[in-house]
N, CA, C and O atoms as a Tinker XYZ file with bonds, in Angstrom:
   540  protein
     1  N    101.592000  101.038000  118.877000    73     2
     2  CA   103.021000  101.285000  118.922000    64     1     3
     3  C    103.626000  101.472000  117.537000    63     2     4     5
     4  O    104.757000  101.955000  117.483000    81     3
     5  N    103.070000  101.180000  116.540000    73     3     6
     6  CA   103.562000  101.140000  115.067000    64     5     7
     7  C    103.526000  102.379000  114.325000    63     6     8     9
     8  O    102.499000  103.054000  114.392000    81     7
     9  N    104.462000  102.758000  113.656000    73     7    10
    10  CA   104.575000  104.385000  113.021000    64     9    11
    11  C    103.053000  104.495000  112.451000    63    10    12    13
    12  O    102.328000  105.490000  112.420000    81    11
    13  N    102.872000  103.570000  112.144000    73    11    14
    14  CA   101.439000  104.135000  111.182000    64    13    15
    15  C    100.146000  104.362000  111.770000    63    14    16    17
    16  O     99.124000  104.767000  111.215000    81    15
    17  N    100.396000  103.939000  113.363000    73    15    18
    18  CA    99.050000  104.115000  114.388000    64    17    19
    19  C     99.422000  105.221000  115.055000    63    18    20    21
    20  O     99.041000  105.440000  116.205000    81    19
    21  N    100.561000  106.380000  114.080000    73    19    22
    22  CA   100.418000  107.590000  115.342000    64    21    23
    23  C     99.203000  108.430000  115.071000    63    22    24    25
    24  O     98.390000  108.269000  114.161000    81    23
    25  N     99.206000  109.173000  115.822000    73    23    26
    26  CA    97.355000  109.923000  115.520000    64    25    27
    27  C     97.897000  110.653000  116.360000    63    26    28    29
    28  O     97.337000  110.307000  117.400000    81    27
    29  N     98.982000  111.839000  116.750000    73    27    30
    30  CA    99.291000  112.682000  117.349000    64    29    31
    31  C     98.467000  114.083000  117.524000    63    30    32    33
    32  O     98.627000  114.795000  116.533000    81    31
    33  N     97.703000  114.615000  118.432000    73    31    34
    34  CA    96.630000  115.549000  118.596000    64    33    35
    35  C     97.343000  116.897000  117.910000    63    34    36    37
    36  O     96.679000  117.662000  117.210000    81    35
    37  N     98.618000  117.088000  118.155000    73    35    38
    38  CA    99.255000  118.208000  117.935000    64    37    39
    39  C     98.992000  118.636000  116.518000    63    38    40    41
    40  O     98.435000  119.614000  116.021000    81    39
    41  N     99.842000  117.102000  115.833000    73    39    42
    42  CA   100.408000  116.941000  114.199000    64    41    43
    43  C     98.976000  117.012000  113.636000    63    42    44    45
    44  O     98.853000  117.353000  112.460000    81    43
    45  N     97.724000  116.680000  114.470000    73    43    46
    46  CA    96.548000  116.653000  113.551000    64    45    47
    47  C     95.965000  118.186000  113.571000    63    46    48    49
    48  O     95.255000  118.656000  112.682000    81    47
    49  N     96.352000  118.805000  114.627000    73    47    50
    50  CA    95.763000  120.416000  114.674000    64    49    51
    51  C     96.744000  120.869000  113.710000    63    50    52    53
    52  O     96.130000  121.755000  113.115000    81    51
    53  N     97.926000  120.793000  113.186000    73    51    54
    54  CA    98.826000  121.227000  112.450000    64    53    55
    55  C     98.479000  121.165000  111.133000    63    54    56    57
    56  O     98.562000  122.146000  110.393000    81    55
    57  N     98.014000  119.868000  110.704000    73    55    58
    58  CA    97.993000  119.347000  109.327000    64    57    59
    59  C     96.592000  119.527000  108.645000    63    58    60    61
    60  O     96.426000  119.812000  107.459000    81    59
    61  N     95.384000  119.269000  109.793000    73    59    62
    62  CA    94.234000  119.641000  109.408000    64    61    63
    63  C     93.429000  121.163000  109.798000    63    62    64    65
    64  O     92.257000  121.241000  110.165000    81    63
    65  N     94.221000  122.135000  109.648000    73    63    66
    66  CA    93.910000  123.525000  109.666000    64    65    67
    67  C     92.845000  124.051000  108.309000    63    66    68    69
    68  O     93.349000  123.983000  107.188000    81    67
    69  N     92.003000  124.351000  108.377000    73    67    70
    70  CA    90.947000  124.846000  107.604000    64    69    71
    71  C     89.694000  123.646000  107.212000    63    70    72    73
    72  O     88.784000  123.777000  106.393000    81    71
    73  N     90.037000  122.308000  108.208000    73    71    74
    74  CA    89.218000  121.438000  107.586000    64    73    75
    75  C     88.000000  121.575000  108.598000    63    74    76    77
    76  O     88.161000  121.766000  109.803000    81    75
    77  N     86.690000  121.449000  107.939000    73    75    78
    78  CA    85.187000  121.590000  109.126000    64    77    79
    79  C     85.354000  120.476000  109.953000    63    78    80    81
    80  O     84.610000  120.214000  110.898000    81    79
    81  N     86.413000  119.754000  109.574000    73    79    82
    82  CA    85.705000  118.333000  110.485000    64    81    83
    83  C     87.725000  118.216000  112.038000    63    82    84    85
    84  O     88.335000  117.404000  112.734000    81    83
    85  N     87.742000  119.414000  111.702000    73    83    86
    86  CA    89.224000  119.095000  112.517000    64    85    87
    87  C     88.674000  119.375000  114.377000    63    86    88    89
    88  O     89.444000  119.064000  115.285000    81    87
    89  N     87.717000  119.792000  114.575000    73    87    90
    90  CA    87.449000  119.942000  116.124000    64    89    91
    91  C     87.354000  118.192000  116.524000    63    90    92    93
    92  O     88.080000  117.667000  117.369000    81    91
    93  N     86.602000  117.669000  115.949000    73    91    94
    94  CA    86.396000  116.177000  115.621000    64    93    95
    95  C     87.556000  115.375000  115.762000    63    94    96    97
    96  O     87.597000  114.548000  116.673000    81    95
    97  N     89.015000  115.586000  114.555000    73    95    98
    98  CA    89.363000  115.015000  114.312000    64    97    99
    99  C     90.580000  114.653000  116.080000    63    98   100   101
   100  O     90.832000  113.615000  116.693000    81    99
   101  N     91.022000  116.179000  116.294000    73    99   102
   102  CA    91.212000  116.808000  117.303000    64   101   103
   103  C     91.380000  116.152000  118.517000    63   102   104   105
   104  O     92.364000  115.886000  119.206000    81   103
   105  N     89.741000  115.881000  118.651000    73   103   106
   106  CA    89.466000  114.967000  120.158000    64   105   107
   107  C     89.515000  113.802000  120.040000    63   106   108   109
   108  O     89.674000  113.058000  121.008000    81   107
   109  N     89.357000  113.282000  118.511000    73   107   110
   110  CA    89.337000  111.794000  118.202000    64   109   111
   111  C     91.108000  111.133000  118.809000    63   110   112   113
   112  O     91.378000  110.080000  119.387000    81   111
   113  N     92.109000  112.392000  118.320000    73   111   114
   114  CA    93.488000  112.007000  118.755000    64   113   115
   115  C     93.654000  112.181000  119.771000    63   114   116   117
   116  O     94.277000  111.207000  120.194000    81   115
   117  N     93.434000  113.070000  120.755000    73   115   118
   118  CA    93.392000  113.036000  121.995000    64   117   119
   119  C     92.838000  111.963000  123.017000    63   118   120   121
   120  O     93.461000  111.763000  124.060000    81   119
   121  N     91.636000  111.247000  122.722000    73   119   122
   122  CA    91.050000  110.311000  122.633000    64   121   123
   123  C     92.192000  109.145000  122.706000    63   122   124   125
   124  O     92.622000  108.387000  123.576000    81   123
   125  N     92.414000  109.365000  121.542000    73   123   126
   126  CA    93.707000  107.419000  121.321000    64   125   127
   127  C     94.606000  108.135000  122.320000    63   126   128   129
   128  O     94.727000  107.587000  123.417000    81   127
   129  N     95.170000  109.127000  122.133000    73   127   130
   130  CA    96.573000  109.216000  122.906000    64   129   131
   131  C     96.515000  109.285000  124.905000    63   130   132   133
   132  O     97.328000  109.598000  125.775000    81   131
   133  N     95.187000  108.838000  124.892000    73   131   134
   134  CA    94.838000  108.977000  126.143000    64   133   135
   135  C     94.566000  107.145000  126.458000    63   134   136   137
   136  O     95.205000  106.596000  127.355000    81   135
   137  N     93.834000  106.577000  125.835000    73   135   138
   138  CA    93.820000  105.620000  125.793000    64   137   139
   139  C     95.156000  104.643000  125.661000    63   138   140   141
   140  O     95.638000  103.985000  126.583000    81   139
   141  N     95.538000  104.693000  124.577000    73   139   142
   142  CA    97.124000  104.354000  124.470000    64   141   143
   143  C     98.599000  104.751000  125.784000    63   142   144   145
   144  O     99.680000  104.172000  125.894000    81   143
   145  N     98.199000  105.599000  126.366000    73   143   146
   146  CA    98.537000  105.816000  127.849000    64   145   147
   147  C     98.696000  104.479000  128.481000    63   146   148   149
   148  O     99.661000  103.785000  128.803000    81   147
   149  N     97.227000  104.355000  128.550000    73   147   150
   150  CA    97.130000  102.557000  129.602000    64   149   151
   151  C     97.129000  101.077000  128.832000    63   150   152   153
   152  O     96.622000   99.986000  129.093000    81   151
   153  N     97.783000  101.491000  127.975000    73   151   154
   154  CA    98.502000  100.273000  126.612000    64   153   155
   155  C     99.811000   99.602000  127.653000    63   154   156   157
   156  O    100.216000  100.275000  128.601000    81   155
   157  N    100.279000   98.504000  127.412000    73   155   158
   158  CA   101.467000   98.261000  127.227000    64   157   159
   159  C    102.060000   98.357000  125.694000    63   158   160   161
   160  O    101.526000   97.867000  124.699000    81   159
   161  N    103.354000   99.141000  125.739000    73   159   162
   162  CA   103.995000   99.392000  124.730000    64   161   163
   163  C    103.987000   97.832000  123.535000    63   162   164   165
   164  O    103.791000   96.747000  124.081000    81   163
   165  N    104.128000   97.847000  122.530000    73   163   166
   166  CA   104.406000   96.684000  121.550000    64   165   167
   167  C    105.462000   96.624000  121.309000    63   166   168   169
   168  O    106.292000   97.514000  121.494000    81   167
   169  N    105.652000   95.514000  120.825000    73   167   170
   170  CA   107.214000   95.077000  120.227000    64   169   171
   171  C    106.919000   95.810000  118.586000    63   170   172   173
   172  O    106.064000   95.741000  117.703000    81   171
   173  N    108.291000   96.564000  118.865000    73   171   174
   174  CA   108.126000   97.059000  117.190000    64   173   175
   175  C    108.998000   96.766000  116.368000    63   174   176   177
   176  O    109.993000   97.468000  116.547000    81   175
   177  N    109.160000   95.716000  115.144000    73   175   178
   178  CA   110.540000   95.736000  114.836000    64   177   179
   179  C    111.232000   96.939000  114.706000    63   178   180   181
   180  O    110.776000   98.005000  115.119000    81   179
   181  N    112.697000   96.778000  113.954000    73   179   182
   182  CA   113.558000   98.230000  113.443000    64   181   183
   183  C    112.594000   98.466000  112.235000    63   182   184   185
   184  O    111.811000   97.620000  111.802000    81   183
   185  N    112.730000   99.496000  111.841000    73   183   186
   186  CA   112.278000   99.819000  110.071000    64   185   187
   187  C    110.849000   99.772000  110.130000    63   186   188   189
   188  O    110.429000   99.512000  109.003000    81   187
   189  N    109.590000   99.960000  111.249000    73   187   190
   190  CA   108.470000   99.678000  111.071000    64   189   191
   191  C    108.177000  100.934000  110.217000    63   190   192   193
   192  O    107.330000  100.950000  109.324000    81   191
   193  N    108.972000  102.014000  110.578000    73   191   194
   194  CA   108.072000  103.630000  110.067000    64   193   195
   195  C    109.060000  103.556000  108.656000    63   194   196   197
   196  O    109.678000  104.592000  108.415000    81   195
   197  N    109.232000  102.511000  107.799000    73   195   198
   198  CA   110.130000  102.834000  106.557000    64   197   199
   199  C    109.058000  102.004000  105.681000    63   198   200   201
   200  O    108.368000  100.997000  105.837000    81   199
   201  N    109.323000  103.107000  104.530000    73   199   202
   202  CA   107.991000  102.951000  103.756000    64   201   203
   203  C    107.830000  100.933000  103.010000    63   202   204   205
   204  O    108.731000  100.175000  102.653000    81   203
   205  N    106.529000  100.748000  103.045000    73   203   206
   206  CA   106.775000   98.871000  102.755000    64   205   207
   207  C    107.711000   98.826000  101.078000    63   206   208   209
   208  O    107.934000   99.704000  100.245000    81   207
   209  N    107.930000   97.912000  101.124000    73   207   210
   210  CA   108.866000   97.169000   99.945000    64   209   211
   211  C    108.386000   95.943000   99.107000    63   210   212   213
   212  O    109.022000   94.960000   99.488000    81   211
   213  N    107.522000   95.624000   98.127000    73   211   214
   214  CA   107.181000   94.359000   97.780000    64   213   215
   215  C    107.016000   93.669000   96.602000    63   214   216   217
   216  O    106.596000   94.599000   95.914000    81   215
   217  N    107.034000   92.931000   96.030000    73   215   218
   218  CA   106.713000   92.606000   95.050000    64   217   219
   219  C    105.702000   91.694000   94.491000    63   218   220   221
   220  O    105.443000   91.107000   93.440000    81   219
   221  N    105.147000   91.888000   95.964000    73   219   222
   222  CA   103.593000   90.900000   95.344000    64   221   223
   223  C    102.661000   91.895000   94.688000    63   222   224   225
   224  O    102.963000   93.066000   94.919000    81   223
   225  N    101.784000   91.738000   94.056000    73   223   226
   226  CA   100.695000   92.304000   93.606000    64   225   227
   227  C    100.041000   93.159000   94.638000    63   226   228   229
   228  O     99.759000   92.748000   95.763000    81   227
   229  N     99.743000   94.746000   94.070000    73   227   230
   230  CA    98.821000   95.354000   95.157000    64   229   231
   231  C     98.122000   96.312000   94.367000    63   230   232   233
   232  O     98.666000   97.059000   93.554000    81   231
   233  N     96.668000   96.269000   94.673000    73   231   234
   234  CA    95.837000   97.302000   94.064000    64   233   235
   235  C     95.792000   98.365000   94.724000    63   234   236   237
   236  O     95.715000   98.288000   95.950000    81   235
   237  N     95.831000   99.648000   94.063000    73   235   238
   238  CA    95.959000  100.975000   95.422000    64   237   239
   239  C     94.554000  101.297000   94.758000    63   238   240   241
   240  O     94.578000  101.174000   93.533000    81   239
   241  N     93.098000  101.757000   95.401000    73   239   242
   242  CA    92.085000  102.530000   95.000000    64   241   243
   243  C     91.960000  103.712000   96.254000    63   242   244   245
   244  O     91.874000  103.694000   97.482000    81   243
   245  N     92.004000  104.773000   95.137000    73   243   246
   246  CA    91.621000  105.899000   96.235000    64   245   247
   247  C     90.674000  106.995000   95.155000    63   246   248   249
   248  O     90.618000  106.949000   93.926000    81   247
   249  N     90.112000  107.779000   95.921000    73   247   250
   250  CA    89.123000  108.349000   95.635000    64   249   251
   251  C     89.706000  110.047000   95.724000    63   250   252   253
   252  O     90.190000  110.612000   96.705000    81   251
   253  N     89.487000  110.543000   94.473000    73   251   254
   254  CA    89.858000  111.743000   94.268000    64   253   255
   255  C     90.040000  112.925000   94.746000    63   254   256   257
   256  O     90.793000  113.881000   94.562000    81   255
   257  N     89.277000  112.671000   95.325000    73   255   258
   258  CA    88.014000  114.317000   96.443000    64   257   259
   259  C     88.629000  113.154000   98.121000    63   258   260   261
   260  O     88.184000  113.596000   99.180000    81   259
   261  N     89.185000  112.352000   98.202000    73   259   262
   262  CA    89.254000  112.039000   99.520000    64   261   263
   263  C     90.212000  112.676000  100.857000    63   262   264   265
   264  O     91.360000  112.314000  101.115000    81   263
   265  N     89.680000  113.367000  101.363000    73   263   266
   266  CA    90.489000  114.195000  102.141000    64   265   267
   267  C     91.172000  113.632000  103.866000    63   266   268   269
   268  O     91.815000  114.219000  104.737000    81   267
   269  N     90.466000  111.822000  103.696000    73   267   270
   270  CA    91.031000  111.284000  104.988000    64   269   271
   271  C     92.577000  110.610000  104.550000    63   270   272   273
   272  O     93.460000  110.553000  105.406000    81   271
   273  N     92.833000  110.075000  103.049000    73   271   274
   274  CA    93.878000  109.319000  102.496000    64   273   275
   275  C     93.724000  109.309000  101.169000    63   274   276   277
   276  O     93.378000  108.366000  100.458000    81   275
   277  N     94.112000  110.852000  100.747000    73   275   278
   278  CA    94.437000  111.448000   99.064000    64   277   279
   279  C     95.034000  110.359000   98.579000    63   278   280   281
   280  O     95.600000  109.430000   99.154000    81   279
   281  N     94.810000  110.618000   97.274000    73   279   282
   282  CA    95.704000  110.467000   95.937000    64   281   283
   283  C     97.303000  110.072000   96.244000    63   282   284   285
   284  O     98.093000  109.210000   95.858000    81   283
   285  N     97.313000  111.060000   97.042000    73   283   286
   286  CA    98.672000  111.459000   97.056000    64   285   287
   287  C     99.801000  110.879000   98.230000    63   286   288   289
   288  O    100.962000  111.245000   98.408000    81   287
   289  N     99.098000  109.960000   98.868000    73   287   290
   290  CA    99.483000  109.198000   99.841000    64   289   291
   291  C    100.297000  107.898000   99.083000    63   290   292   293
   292  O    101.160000  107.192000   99.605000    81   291
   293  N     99.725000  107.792000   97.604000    73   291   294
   294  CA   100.334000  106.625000   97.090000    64   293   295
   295  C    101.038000  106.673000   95.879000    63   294   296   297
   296  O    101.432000  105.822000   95.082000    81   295
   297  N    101.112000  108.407000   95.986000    73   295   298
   298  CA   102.008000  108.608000   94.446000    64   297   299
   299  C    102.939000  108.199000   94.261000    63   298   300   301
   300  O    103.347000  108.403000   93.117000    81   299
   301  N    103.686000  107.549000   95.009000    73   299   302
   302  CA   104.954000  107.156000   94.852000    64   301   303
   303  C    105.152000  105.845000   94.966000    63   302   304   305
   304  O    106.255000  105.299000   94.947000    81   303
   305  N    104.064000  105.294000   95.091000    73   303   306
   306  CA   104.024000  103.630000   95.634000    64   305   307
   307  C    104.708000  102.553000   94.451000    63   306   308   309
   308  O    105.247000  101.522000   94.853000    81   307
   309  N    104.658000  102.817000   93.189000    73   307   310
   310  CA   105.660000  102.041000   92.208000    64   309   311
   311  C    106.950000  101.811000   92.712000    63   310   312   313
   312  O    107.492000  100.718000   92.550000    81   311
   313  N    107.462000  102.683000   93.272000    73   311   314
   314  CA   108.930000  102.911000   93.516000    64   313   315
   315  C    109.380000  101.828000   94.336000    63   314   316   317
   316  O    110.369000  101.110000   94.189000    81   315
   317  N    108.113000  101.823000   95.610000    73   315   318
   318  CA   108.405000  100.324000   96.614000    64   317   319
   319  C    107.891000   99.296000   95.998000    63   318   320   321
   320  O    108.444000   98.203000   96.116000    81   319
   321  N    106.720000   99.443000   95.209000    73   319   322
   322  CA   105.820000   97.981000   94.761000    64   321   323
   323  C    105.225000   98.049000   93.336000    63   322   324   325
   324  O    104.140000   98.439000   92.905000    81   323
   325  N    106.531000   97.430000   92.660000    73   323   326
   326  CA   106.680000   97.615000   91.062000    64   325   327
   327  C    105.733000   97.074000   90.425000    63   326   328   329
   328  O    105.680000   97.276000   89.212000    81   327
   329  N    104.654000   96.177000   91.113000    73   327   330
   330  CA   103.814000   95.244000   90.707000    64   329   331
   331  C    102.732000   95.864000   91.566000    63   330   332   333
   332  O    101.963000   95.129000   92.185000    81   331
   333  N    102.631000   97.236000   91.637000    73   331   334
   334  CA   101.143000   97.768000   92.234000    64   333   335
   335  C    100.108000   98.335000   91.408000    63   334   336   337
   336  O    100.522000   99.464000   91.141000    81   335
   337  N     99.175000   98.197000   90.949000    73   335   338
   338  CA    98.033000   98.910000   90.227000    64   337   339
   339  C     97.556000  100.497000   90.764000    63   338   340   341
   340  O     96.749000  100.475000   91.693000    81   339
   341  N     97.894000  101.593000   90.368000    73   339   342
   342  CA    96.940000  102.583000   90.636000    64   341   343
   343  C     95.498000  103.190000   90.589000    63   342   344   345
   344  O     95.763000  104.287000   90.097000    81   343
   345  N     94.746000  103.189000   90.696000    73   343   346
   346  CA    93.463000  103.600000   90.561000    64   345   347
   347  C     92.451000  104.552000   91.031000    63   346   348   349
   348  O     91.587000  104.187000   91.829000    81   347
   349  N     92.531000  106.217000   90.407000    73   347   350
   350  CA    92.294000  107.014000   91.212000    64   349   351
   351  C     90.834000  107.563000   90.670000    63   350   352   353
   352  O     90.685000  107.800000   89.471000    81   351
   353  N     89.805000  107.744000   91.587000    73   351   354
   354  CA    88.391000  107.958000   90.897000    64   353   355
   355  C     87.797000  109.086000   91.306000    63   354   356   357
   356  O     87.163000  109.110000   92.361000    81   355
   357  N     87.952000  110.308000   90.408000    73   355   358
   358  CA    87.321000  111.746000   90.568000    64   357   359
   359  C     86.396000  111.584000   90.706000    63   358   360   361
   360  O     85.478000  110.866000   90.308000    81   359
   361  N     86.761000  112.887000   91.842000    73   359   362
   362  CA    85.447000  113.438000   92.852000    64   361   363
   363  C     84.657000  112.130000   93.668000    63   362   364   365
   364  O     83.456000  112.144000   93.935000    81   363
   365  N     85.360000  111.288000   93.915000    73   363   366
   366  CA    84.751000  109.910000   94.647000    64   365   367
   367  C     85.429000  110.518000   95.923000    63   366   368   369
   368  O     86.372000  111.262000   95.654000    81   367
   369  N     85.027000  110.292000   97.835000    73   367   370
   370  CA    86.276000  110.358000   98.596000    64   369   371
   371  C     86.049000  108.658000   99.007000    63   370   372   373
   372  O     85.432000  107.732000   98.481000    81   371
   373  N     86.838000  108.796000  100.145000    73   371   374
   374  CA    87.236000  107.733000  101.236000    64   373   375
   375  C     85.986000  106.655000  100.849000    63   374   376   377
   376  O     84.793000  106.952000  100.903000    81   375
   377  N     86.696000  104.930000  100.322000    73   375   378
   378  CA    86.156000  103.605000  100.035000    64   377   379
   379  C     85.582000  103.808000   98.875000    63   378   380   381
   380  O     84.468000  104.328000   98.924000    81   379
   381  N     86.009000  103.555000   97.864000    73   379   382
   382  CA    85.608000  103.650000   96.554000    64   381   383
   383  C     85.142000  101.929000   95.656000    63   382   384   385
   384  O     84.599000  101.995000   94.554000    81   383
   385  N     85.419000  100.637000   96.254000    73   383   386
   386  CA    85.776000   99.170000   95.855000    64   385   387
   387  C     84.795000   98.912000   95.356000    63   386   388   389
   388  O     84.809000   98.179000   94.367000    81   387
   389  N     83.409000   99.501000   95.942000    73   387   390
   390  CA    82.524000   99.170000   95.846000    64   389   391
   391  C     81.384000   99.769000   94.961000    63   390   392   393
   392  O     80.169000   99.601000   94.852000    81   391
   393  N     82.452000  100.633000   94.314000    73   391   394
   394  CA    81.162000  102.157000   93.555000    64   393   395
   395  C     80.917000  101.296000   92.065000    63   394   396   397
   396  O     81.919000  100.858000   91.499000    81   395
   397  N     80.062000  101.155000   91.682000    73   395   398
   398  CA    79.768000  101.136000   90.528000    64   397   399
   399  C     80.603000   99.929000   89.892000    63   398   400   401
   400  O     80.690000   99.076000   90.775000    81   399
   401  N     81.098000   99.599000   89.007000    73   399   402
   402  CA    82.043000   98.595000   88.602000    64   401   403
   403  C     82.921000   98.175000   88.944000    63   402   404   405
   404  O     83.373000   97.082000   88.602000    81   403
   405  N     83.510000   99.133000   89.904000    73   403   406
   406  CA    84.949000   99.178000   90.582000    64   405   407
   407  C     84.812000   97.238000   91.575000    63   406   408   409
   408  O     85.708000   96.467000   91.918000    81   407
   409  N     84.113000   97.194000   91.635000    73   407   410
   410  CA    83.937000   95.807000   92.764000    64   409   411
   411  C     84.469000   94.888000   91.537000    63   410   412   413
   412  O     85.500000   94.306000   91.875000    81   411
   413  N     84.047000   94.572000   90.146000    73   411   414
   414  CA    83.995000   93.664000   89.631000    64   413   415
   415  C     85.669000   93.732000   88.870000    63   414   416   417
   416  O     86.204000   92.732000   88.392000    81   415
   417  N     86.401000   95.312000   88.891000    73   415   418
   418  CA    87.597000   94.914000   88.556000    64   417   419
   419  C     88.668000   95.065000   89.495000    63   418   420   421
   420  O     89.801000   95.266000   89.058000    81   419
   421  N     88.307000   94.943000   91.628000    73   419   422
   422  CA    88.898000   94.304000   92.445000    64   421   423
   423  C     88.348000   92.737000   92.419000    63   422   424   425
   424  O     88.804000   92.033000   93.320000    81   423
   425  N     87.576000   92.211000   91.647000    73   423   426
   426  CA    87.241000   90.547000   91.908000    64   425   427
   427  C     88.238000   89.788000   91.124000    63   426   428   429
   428  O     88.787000   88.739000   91.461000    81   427
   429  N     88.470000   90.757000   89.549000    73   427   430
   430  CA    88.735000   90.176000   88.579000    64   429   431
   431  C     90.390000   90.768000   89.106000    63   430   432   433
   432  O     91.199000   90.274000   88.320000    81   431
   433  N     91.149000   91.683000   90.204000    73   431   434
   434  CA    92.334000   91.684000   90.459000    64   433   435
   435  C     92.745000   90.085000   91.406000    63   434   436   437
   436  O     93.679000   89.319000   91.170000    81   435
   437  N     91.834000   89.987000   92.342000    73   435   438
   438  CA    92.114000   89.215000   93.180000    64   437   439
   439  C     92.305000   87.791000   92.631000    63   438   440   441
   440  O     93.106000   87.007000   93.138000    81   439
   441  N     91.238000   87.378000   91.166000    73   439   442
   442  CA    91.597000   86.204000   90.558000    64   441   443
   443  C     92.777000   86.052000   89.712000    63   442   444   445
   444  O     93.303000   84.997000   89.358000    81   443
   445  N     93.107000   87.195000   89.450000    73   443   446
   446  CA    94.225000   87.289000   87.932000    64   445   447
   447  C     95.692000   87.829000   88.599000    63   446   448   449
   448  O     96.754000   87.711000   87.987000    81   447
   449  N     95.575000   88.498000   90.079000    73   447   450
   450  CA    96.528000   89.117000   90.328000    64   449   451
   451  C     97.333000   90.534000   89.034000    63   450   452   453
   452  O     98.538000   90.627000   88.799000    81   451
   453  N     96.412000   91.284000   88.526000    73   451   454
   454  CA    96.719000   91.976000   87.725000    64   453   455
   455  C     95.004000   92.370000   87.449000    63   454   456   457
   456  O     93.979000   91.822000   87.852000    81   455
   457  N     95.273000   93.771000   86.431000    73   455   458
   458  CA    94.440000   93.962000   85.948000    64   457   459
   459  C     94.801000   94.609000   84.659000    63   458   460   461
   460  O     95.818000   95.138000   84.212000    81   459
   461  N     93.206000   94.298000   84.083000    73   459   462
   462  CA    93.038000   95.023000   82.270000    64   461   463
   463  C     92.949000   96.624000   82.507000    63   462   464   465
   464  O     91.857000   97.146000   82.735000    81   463
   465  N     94.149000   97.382000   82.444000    73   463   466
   466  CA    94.082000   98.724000   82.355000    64   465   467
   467  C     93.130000   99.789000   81.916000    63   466   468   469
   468  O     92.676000  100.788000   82.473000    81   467
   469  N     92.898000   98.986000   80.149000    73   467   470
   470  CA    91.709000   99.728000   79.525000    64   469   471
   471  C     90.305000   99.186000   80.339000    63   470   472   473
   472  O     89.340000   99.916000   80.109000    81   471
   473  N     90.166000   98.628000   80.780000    73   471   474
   474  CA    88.822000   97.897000   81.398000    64   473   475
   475  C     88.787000   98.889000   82.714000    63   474   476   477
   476  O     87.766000   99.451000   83.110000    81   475
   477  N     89.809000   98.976000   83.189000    73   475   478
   478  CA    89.636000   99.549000   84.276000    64   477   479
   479  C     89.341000  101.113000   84.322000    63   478   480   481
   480  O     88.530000  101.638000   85.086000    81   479
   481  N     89.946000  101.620000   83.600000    73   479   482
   482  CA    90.142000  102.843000   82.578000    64   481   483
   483  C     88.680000  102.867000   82.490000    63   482   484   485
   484  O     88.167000  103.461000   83.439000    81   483
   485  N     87.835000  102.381000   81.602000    73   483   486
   486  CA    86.958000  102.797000   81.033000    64   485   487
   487  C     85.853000  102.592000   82.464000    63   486   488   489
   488  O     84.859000  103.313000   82.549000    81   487
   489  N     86.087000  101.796000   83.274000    73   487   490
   490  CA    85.361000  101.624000   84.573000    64   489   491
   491  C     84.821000  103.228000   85.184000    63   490   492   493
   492  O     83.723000  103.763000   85.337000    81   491
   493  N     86.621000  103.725000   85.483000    73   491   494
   494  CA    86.564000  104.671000   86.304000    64   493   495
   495  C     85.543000  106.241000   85.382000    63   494   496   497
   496  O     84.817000  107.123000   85.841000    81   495
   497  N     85.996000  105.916000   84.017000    73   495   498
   498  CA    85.136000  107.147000   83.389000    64   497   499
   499  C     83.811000  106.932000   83.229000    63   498   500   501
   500  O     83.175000  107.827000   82.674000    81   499
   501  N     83.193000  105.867000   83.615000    73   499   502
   502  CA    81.874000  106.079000   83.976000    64   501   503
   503  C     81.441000  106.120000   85.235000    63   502   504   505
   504  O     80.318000  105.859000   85.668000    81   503
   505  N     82.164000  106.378000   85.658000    73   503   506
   506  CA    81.911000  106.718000   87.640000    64   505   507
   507  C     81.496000  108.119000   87.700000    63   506   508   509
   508  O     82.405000  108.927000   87.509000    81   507
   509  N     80.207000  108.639000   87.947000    73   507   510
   510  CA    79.983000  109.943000   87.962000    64   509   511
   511  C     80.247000  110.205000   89.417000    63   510   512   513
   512  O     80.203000  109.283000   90.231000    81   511
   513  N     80.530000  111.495000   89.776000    73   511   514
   514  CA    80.949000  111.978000   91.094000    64   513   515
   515  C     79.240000  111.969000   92.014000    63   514   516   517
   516  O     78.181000  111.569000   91.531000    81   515
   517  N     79.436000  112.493000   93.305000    73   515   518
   518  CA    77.911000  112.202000   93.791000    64   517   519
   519  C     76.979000  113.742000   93.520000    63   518   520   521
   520  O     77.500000  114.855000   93.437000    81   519
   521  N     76.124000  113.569000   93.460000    73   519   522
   522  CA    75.212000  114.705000   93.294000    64   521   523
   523  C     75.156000  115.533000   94.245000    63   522   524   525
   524  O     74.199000  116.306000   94.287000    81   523
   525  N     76.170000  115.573000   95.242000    73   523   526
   526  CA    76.587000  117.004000   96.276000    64   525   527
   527  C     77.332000  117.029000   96.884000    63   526   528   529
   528  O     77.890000  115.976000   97.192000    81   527
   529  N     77.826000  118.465000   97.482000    73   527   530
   530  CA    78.961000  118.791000   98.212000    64   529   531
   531  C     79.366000  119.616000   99.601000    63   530   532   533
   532  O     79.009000  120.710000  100.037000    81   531
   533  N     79.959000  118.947000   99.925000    73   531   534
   534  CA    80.103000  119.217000  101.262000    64   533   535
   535  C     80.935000  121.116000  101.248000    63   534   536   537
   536  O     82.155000  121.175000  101.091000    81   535
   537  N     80.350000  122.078000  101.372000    73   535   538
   538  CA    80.970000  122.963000  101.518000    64   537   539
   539  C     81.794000  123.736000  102.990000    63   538   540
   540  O     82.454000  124.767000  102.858000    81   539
């Protein structure tokens, strides 16, 4: 019931036009929206589909090349969460926490609630992209 669990079959044939994996993605929404049929509706508060607001600490990692939840899904995320870390790792896609160093400066976020920029910085430029591509 929550803005962020829509998966509308339509909006996904709309939005994912030229992608190899949209016949997939397609039936996957058709799929929920069929299922979700024999749901009882949820209680939703007001304001669920308004973007979050916070000021606790939040690490955003996304992966460059990720074509399920870009870059660009969180470009704007300072604006709501002034105390959020960005962290974007070329040519990595979708779950990046775990690539290479990246684990040890989400361990060292979760203890410090912050992170060393240059540390992190220098993390991501030794992250080589993977040795192939999906054409």
């Amino acid at each position: 019931s929550e803005a962020w669990a829509r998966f509308d079959p339509t909006e996904v044939a709309k939005e994912g036009g030229g992608s190899y994996y949209l016949h997939a993605q397609v039936a996957a929404a058709q799929f929920q929206e069929a299922a979700c049929a024999l749901l009882p509706v949820g209680v939703v508060p007001a304001g669920d589909d308004l973007p979050v607001r916070s000021d606790a600490p939040v690490l955003l990692l996304t992966g460059g090349a990720d074509p399920q939840d870009p870059p660009s899904n969180v470009a704007g995320a300072a604006a709501q969460m002034p105390h959020s870390f960005r962290i974007t790792v070329p040519g990595q896609g979708h779950t990046v926490g775990h690539i290479g160093c990246l684990s040890q400066v989400v361990v060292d976020f979760f203890d410090h609630t912050q992170i060393d920029v240059g540390r992190a910085a220098a993390c991501v430029s030794s992250i080589s992209s993977p040795p192939f591509a999906v054409v």
